[in-house]
C-alpha positions, 0 to 999 in steps of 0.5 A: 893264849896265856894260862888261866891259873886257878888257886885252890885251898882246902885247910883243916886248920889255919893257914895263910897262902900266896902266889898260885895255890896252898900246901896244907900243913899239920896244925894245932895238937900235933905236940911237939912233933918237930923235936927231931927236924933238921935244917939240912935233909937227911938220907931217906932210904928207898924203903922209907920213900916207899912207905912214905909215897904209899900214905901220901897217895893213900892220903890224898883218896881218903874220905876226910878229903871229900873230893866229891865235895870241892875236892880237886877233881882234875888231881890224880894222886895215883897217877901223879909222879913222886917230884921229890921226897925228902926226911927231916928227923922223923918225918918225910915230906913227898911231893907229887906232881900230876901235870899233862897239857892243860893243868899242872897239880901237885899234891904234899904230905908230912908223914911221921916216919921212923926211919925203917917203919913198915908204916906211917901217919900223914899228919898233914896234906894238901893240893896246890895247882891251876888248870887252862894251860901248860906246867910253868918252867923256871928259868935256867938260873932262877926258881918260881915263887911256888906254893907256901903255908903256915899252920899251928901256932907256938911251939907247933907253928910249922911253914912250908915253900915249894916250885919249879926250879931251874936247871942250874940251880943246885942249892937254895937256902931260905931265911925266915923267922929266924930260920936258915934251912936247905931244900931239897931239890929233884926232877926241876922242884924245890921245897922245904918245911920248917918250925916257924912262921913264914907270914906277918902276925896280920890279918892274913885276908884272903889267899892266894896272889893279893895276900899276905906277903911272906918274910922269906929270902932266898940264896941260890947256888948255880951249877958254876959255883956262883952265889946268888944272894937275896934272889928274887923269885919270879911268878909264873 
């Protein structure tokens, strides 16, 4: 029988969401916090990623979460693996997935981290997933259109997109608001933030499939060199 997806949301500040679930993102009073992102990711040291997957998972069992209180029993931050982990000037997101046979979870955090701290503060957090059947997998030559956020406003408006990829994809570049910015992409995951918005200035009416539609195009680049441009994700 086919999956039964379930969206889920908890957000601390405003945000938008479409297709199955949300990323939660730093909101108003971050400052400008985003001085230092660059479009392309940068080298993360080993050291940094731990230090950085440590306060994501630390994150993630806090008692701001409240998983007693809506909170995504069927998540397991510390027995999720690391998907990917990415730094963009002083800030390193990590995405951790805990999938099994009947659910596919994965949980996100932006953490300010100088490069060669001994720690850092995850400024934002979320849980995007569904349960009833299997983890999705992308086709070969193709992505799934995954999770996606906005949050903040001005100069602190900050989006963030991320899915299963396929095999023989090894670069995607996205457009939006007049940002172009490289993902990264690792272990069959694609995901990338940026300042900027990702969502119309509307009404955003409820989240998840039915919302708003984001104003976003994707470039692909496949393992023969070929380039797909204004690539059509799929939803899984």
């Amino acid at each position: 029988p086919s999956a039964t997806r379930r969206r889920l949301l908890w957000l601390g500040a405003a945000a938008a969401v479409v297709s199955t679930a949300y990323l939660l993102l730093p909101g108003p009073g971050q400052g400008n916090a985003y001085a230092t992102w660059t479009a392309t990711p940068q080298t993360l040291a080993d050291g940094d990623r731990a230090v950085a997957v440590l306060e994501c998972r630390a994150a993630h069992r806090g008692p701001i979460w409240a998983r007693q209180d809506g909170g995504p029993e069927e998540f397991d931050p510390l027995a999720a693996t690391v998907a990917l982990a990415e730094r963009r000037g002083d800030l390193v997101a990590v995405l951790l997935q805990d999938r099994g046979p009947m659910k596919d979870f994965t949980g996100f955090c932006v953490v300010s981290h100088e490069p060669g701290a001994s720690s850092g503060e995850v400024t934002g957090r979320g849980v995007a997933g569904a349960t009833g059947g299997p983890p999705s997998v992308a086709p070969d030559d193709g992505f799934h259109e995954g999770s996606m956020s906005q949050s903040g406003s001005g100069d602190e408006l900050i989006s963030m997109v991320s899915g299963p990829v396929g095999a023989d994809v090894v670069g995607i570049t996205m457009h939006a608001d007049g940002v172009t910015v490289e993902a990264t992409i690792e272990d069959g995951y694609y995901a990338a933030w940026f300042p900027g918005r990702i969502f119309p200035d509307l009404d955003w009416g409820p989240s998840g499939q039915g919302g708003p539609e984001p104003m976003i195009t994707y470039d692909l680049t496949l393992a023969d060199g070929t380039t797909l441009t204004d690539a059509q994700p799929s939803r899984p």
